[in-house]
Structures are given as C-alpha cells and as structure tokens.
N, C-alpha and C positions, 0 to 999 in steps of 0.2 A: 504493500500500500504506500510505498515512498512515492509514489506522483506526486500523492496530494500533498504530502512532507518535506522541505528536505531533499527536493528534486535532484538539485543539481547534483549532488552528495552522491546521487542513489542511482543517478544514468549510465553506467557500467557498459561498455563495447566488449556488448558477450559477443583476424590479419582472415592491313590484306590481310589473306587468310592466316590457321597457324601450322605454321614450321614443324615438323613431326618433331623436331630437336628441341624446340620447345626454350630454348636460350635465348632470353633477350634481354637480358642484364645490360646492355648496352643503347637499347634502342630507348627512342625519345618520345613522350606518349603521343606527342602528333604522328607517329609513321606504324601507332598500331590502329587497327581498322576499329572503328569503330562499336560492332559488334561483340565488341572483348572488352570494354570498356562500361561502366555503371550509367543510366542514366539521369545524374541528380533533378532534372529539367522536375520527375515527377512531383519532384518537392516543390521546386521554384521555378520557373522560366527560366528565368535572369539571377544576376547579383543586385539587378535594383527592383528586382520584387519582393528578393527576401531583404535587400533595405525598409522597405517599403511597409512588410507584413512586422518588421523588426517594430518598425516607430510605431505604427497602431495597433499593438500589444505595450508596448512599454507606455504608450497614453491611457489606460485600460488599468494598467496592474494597480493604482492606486485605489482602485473600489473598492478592493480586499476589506481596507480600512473602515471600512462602514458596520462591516460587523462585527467590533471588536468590542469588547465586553457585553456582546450580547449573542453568541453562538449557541449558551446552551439556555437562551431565553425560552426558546419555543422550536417543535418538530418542523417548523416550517419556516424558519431562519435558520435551524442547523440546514438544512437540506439547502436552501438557498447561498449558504457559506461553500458548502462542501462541494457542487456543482461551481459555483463562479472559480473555487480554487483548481477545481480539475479542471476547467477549460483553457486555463492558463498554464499549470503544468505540462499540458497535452500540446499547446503551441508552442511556448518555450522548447520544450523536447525537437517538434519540429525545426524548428528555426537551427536548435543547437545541432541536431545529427546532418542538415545542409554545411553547416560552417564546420563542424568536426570533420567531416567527409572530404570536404572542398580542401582540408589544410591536408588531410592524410595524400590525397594523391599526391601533391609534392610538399615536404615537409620544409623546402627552401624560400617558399612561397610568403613575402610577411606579408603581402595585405590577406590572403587567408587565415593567416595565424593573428593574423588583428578581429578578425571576424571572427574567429574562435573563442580567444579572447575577453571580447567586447560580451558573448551572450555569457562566459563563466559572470562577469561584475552582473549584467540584468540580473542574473539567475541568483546571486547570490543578494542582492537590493532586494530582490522580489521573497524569497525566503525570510531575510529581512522583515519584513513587511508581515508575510504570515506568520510571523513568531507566536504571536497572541495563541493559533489556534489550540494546539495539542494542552499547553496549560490550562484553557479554557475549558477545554474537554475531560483532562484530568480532575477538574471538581465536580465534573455530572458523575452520580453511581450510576449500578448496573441497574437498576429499577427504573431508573431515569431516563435510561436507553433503551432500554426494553419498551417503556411506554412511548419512546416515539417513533421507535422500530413500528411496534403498532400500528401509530396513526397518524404516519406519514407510508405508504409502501413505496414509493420511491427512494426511500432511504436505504431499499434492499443494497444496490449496489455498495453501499458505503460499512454496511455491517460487519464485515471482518476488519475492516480497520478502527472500528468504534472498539469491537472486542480487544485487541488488540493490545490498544491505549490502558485498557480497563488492566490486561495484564501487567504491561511495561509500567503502572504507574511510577515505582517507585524509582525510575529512570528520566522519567521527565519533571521537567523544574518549571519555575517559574517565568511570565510572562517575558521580565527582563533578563531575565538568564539566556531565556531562549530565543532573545534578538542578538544576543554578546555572540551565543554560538554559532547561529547563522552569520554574523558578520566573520565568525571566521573563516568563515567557506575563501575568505577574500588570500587567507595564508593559506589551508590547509592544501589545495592543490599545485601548491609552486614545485616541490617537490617531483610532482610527475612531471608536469611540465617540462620540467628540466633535463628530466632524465629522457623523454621522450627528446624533444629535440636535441640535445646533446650525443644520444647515443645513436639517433639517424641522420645526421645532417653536418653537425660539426666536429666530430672524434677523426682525430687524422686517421682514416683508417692505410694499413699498410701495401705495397704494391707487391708484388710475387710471381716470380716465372716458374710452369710447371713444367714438367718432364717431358713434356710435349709442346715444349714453347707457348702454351698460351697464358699470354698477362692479365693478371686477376688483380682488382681494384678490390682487397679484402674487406667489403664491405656485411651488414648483417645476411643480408641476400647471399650473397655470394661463397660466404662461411658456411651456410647451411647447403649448397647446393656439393662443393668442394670439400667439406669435412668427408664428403662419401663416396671419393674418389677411388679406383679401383686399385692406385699405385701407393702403395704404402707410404713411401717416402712423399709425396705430394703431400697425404693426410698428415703426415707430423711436421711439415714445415706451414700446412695450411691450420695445424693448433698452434704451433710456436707463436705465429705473427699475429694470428689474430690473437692469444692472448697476452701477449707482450705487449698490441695495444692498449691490453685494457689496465694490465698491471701500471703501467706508467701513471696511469690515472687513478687509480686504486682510491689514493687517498678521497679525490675529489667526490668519486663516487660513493663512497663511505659516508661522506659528510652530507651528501644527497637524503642516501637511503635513512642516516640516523634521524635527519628530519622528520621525516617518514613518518618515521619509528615512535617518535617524539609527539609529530599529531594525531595517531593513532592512539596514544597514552590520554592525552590531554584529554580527547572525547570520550576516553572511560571513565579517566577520573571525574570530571565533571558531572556523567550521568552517574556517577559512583555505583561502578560494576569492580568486581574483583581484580580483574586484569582485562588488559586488550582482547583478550580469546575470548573470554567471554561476553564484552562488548560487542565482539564483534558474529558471533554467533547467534547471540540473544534475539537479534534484530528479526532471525526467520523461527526463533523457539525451537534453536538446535541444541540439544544436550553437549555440553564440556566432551562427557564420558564419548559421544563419537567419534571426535579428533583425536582423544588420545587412546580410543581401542583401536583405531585408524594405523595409528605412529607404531603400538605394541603388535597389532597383525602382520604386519610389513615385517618387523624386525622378526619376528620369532619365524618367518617365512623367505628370511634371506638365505636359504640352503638352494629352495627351488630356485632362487633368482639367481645364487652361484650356479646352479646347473645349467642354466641360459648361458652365463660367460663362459662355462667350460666349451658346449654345443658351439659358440663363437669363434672360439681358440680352438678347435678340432675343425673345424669345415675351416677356418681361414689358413691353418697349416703353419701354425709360428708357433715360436717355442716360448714367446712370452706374449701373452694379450696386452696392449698395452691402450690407454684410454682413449688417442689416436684411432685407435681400431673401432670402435662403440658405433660406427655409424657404416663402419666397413660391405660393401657387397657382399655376401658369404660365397655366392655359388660364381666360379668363372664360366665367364660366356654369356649369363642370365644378365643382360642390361635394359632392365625392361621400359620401353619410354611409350609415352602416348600425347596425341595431339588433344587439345582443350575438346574438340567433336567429339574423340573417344572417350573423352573422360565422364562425357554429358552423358552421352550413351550407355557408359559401364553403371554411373549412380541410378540413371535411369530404371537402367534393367532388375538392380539390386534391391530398391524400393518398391516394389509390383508388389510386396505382397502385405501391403500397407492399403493399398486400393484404386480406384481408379480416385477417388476427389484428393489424395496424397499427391498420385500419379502426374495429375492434370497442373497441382498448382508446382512441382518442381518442373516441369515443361515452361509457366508463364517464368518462372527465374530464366531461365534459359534465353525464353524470345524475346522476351519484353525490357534485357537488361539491365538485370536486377544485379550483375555481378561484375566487379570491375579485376580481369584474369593478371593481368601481366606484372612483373616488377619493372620500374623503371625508375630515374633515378630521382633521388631524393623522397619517393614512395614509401609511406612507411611499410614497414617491417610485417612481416608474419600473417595474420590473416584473421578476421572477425565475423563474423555477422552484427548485425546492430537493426534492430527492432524497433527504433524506439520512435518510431513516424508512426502512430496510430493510425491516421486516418489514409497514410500512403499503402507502403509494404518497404518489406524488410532490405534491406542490402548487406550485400559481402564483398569484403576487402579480401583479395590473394594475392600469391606472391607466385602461379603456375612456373612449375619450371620441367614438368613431362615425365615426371617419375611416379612410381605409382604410389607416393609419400603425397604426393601434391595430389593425384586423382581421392586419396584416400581423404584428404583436407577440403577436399571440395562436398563430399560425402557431410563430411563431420561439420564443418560452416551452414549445407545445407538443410542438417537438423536444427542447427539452432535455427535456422529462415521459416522451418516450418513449424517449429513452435511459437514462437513469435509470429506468427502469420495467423494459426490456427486459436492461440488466445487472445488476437486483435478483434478475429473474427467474431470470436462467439462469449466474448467476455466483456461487459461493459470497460469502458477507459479505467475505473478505479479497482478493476481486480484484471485488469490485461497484462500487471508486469507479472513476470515469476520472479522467484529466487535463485538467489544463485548454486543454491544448493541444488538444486535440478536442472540448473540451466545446461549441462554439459551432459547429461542421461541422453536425450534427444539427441546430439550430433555422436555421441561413442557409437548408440546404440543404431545409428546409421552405418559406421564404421564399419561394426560386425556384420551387418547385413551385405556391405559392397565383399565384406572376406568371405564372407559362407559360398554366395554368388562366384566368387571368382574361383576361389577353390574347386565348386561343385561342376564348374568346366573345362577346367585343367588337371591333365592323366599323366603329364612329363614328370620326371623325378625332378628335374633340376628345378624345373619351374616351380613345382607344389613345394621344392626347398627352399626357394628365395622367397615365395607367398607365406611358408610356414613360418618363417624367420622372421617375417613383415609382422605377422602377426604378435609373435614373442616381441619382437621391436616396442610395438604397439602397447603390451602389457609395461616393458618397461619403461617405456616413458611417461603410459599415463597413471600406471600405479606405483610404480615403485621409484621412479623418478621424481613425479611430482608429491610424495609420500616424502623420502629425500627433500624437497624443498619443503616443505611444510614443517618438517623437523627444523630443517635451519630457522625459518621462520619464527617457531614456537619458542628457539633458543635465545635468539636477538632482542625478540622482546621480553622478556624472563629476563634476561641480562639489563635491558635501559632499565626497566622496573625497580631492580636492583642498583639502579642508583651508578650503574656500571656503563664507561664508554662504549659509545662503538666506532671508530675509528674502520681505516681500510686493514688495517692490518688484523687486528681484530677480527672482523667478519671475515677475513682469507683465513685466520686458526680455525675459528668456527665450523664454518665450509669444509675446510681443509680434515677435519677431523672427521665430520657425519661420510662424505664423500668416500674417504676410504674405508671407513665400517660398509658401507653398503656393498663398494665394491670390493671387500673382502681384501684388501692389500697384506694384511698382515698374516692371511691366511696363505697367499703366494695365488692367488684369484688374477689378480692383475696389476699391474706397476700403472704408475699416474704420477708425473712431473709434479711438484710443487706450484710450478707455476701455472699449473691449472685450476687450481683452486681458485685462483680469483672471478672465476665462472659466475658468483653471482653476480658479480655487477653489470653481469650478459641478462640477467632474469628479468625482464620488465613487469614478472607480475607480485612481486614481495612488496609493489607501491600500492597493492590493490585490498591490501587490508584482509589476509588471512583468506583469501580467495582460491590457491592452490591442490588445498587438499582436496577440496569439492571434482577436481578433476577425477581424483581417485574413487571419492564415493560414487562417483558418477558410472565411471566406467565400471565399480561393481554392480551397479543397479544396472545400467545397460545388459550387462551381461545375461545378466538372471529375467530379464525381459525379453532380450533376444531370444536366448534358448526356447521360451515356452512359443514365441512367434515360429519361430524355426521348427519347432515339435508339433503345430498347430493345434497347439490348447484351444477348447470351445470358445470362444469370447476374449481371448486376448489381443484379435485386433481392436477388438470397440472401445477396452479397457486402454489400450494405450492411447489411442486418437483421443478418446476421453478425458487421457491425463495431458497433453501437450494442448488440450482446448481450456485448462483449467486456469490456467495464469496463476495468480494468489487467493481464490476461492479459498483456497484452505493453508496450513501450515503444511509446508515441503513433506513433511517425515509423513504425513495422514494422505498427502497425496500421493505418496509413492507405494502406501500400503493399498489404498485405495485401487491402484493398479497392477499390485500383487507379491511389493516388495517390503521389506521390514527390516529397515537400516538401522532399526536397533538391535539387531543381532548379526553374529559373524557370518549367517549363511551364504547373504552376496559376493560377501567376500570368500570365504571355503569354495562358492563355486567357480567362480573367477581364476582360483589357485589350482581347482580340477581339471578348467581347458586348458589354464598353462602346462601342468604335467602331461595331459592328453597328446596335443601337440606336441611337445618332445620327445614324448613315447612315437609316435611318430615318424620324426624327425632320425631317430636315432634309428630306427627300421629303415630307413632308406639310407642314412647312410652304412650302416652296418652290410643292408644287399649292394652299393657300390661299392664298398672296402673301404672306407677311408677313416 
C-alpha cells in the first residue's frame, strides 16, 4: 500500500535487424532499429508533454492540505483523502518511470538526469505534504474502521492499508515527525544516486586486449559478457582489470555504501524497530525468523553447492577451480547464441502452458514495444522491468547480448511485466503494487519454465550438459549467491548498529571472509585472489534496503510452483494467475500460501535442494557415459 505513502521511498525498479552475434557493445542507439528499442511515447509524446502533465500535477498537489486534521472526521472524507492521494501517487509514479527511463537509456544524459531528478524533490515536497495522513489514521481504532469500512463500500479498495496502519501503529509517529521524515527523502537517496551514476558513466573503467585481438572497453556490460569467455586466461585478466578498477576506489565506494547503511538505520531508529532487518521486513509483515532460517538453510546446504564447484572443476579439466572460472562455459564446442527473434520465440513457447490470455499479453510486449533489447553506451547496467505506469503497461530495460543467460533474462524481466500487468489489470490502483517479497517468484518461476521447455527438446549430451549447468548456474546465483549477499548484508549493518565503521577496507574483510566460506576455500573447493573480494562494491543492490534475499525466497517459491504446473496439479494454473492478479490484496506470506506455498517452512527450500541434486545426478550420468 506505499502508493498512497511514502511513494517515492516505495517505487523500487523491480536491467536493422538482429545480428545472430548479438554484440553491440559498441553501436550507438541511433543505428539500432527501432523495433528493439522501448517505446516511452506511451507515457508521453514528447518531453514537453511530460513538462506539461509535470506542472498540472505539481499545481494540484497542494489540495492534499485541505484535509488535514480532518481525515478521520467522517467515512466520507476519509474516502475523499485517500482517493485524491492515490490519484497523485499514481501520476507522480507516471511522470517519474518517463524521467527514470529517459535517464537509464543513457546515463550521460544530464538534462535527463535533471528530469529524474526534478520529480525525486516533487515527490518528496509532495510526501511532504501528506505527512498528516498515517498519524491521522493512527488515532482512529479498529471499531472506527470497521464502521466506515461499512458505510462507505468504496472504501473497499483502501482496507488492507487501513489494516495495516492498525498493525504498524506503534511505528508510526507523529504529524511533525512525519513531515521531518518525508523531508528526508531529500538525503536519503543521494547514496544510490551516486553509486548508480558513478559506477555506469564515470569509473574509469579499464581497456584490454584478448587473445584474439579484440579490444574490450571493460565496462559493466562488457564484464558480464567476457567474465565467460571460453579462454581461460582472457577470464583472469578480464577479473584482474575489472576489479583492480574497483579496488582503486574501494575507499570511495565504502563511504557511498556506509551512507547507505546509515539511512537505512536512521529510518529504524526513528520508527523504533529493533534493527534495520526488521524495519525493513516489517513493512510486508515478514517474520525476522525467514531471513535468518534463509542464511542457516544455505549454510548447512553448502556440501550440495561444493558438489556444483566440484561438477565445475571436472567438466572444465583444471586442477585448480579458480573464481575466474565461476562463469566458465563447461562443455567445449557448446556456444550457444541466439538472435532477440529466437529468444521471443523460445519465452514464447515456454509460457503456453500459462494460457492463451498469459500467451497473448507476452506477444503485445513483443509488438507493441514494451522492451528496450540492446546495450549501448552509457545505458545502464543489467536489466529491470518497472511497472509502475498504472494506467500505461509495464516496460523492461536489457542489456541482450545472445546467450542463452540473456534469452533466460528476458524470461525472468518478462514475469515480472506480467505481474505487474496482470495486478494493474485486475487490482484497483491502491492494492496494484506487490511486495517485494514476491516480486521475483513470477520472473524465476518463468525461468524454470523456459529450462523444462528447453530441456524437454534437447536429446544431445553436450547440449543437455551446458543447459544442465545453466540450470545449476541459475541455482547458484539466485540462491546461494544472492543468500551470500544477504549475509554480507545482514553483517554490515549489525556492524554500523554496533556503533562500528564501515570503511572500504572493512566491507572487503567482510566480503572477503563470507565469500570464501561459501566457496569452501579452506576446504581446497576453490582459490579466489584477495583482490576479488572487493566484488561488493560491483552489487548495486545492498542500496536497496535488504532486498536481496527475496531473490532466494523467490526462486524457492518458484520452484515449488513450477513443479506442481509442470506435474499439472488440478487448479494450479488459476491459483497462480490468481496470485500475480493479486498485487497487495493480502500480506506476501498468505498470498503465497494462498497459491500453495508456505514460506514459513523449509519445504521450498528442501525442494529446490532436491532439483539441485536431481540435476547433478544427472549430470554426473553423462559425464561418467563420456568418460570424463
């Protein structure tokens, strides 16, 4: 229910024809065809329409103010409050995902980055402004509510966030307190900011010739595309440089992230919550006990993920795995590349069994533009969907580069586009956003569908070696990687709390320490430079406020969802369509039960750990009938 709140806070960016080679790290976004390109027009025409739609909204926001000490007078001024403030969260949103969008495709861009900008101060004046309400709301009781629940029924929409307030009372403050902390909104995002343009646009990044003469500008892009180069030595000279850039800066980025770290503290203490984790949990009524049965399942589960690095280190034929290798091709000969057409076509085919109205609306992303493919430069990094145009449709930022990592991301961007699509549709504006804590279920459990799919039509050994590996890949980065981060995470701030620096050097011990437990170093698992450790300050998403682990619960709920689609359990497509129609209707954990999963128990997780072993029982079958 943050539309109506606290918007800006709450807006979260849940990264001619083409080239079968799919490389164009180089080209300039005028020389890619238009077709592969987003088209923001839907929002706005022009930049002077959304000038335009800017200034009569910001003449508008000041109405707010009319009903201030009188919200919880009557069922028919709350209703009148709470609609005038969702109509203004809901174009704010718009205006900001135009200008947020406009600045991503080139991050060099300043009068975009003015316009980005310009709507964080509206957005946080306008917050500002509705400070009054939730304190207002926190002196009506539940009797209070209930009778205007009553006798107002247009107030339905707004009922989970009434409940809500009723829970979190003792979180929220006073009138004046609660304009102080909306005016912080004015600091509290400098931090990302910073790190986002600084780590896409101006980090000198390093230059590098490979083994094959070609000159690589090591920038984020291009690190991710070259860390998984087939020639070993390429991958260790392509980790040297790019983290050598970042160690230089170490410091600076430290001083960034402890920021961070710092207004993430301040917003707890304020609302006087225990710690950050549970501030920052509270928000969707997520139990502590998940995160950290989260952090304890992973760890007592690091044998199977050693058996991963082993499977690594045997199909790669070295005598030492080294962390260089972690992105390595396993199978020689298997290079598997695909053009943006085929990758439409493979998501395409892999979602049929979702339905035709699933079907029809990842077709309208396809024709109608909804997705902008290419990296080019100064473009940020990595790849999003963003929902947050109610009344348009969703868009997604990629970074294609023709591998089946990028067909796979296209998959996983596209569930969030249909979530967000499908709770626009059938959710009024004040229960359309979800949580983040299910935000990532929808695009994994897209994932696993495009892997069953590809799998189930491919009989090659090498090939089902390189897809079965993708898949182990997949495990690792989204559970036990991002599990990995989450621990760092959990540590850093535990550490400010304690009244303790954090400096660069500092969070490189940190790192430095969780990194080699997971990857077993001590056990003779795998060697890893020192100077890879300074990898976080690679993490864009440690500014996003304990957001990472959700990766992982996600991808176990995917999993335990898929399965039953994939087994065709009676009722389990309507139950999940049902749940990605749901937005914030209900609290994350009831909606996922709802659907058939129960995140307060190990089971998503045990079974998530059963495909992994499956798969490498597998694995080890083919390799054991080639010999190797």
């Amino acid at each position: 229910m943050k539309k109506l709140i606290g918007g800006m806070m709450a807006l979260t960016f849940l990264l001619s024809g083409t080239p079968k080679e799919a490389l164009v790290l180089a080209m300039e976004r005028s020389e890619i065809s238009v077709e592969y390109t987003w088209n923001l027009a839907d929002l706005y025409p022009t930049d002077e329409a959304w000038d335009q739609s800017k200034k009569d909204l910001v003449a508008k926001m000041g109405g707010i103010e009319q009903y201030k000490d009188k919200v919880g007078s009557s069922a028919a001024t709350l209703l009148a409050c709470l609609e005038f403030n969702s109509e203004i969260n809901k174009e704010l949103s718009r205006l900001y995902c135009y200008a947020g969008m406009k600045s991503d495709q080139d991050t060099r861009n300043a009068d975009n980055m003015a316009k980005k900008q310009e709507l964080i101060q509206i957005w946080t004046d306008y917050d500002s402004k509705n400070s009054f309400i939730e304190p207002e709301l926190v002196k009506l009781d539940s009797k209070t509510i209930e009778k205007f629940l009553k006798k107002e029924p247009k107030l339905k929409p707004y009922k989970m966030y009434l409940y809500d307030i009723q829970r979190q009372k003792a979180h929220l403050l006073s009138d004046k307190e609660e304009k102080i902390i909306a005016e912080a909104g004015l600091m509290s995002s400098g931090p990302q900011s910073i790190y986002t343009i600084f780590s896409n646009a101006e980090l000198p990044y390093p230059e590098i010739k490979l083994s094959d003469g070609t000159d690589v500008t090591l920038n984020p892009s291009a690190y991710v595309q070259y860390r998984a180069c087939p020639n070993r030595e390429d991958r260790e000279k392509v980790f040297q440089e790019f983290w050598k850039a970042h160690q230089e800066f170490k410091q600076t980025f430290g001083a960034d992230l402890y920021a961070n770290v710092k207004s993430d503290m301040f917003y707890a203490r304020v609302r006087k919550y225990k710690n950050c984790l549970e501030s920052a949990l509270d928000a969707n009524n997520i139990p502590t006990d998940v995160y950290y049965a989260l952090i304890e399942n992973v760890n007592k589960n690091l044998d199977s993920f050693y058996r991963y690095l082993k499977l690594k280190k045997r199909m790669l034929g070295v005598d030492t795995l080294r962390y260089s290798d972690i992105y390595a091709p396993t199978v020689k000969g298997i290079d598997l590349k695909y053009s943006v057409e085929e990758a439409k076509k493979m998501v395409a085919d892999a979602v049929k069994p979702l339905g035709k109205e699933y079907a029809d609306v990842v077709q309208k992303a396809f024709q109608n533009r909804w997705i902008d493919f290419y990296p080019t430069p100064g473009k940020k990094s990595g790849a999003y969907s963003n929902g947050g145009a109610y009344d348009v449709h969703p868009y997604i930022l990629m970074n294609f580069n023709g591998n089946y990592d990028a067909v796979s991301t296209l998959a996983h961007e596209l569930g969030h586009t249909m979530h967000s699509y499908h709770s626009n549709k059938y959710q009024p504006y004040p229960t359309s956003d979800y949580a983040i804590f299910v935000a990532e279920v929808a695009s994994t459990f897209n994932e696993i569908l495009l892997m069953e799919k590809t799998l189930n039509e491919i009989k090659d050994d090498d090939v089902r070696l390189s897809l079965l590996m993708e898949r182990l890949d997949g495990i690792k980065g989204t559970v036990f990687r991002q599990t990995q981060f989450a621990e760092f995470e959990l540590k850093i701030h535990e550490k400010a709390e304690k009244g303790e620096p954090l400096t660069g050097d500092v969070l490189t011990k940190i790192y430095n320490d969780i990194l080699k437990r997971y990857y077993g170093v001590d056990q003779g698992i795998m060697a890893i430079d020192d100077l890879y450790s300074v990898e976080w300050a690679y993490i864009p998403h440690f500014y996003y406020n304990f957001y990472v682990y959700q990766y992982s619960t996600s991808y176990t709920a995917s999993t335990a969802l898929a399965e039953k689609v994939l087994q065709g359990e009676k009722g389990i497509v309507d139950r999940y369509l049902s749940f990605i129609s749901s937005g914030s209707s209900d609290y994350p954990i009831e909606l996922l039960k709802k659907a058939g999963v129960d995140m307060t128990t190990a089971e998503p997780f045990n079974k998530t750990m059963d495909m992994m072993n499956r798969t490498m029982d597998e694995i080890e079958k083919i390799l054991d009938k080639k010999g190797i």
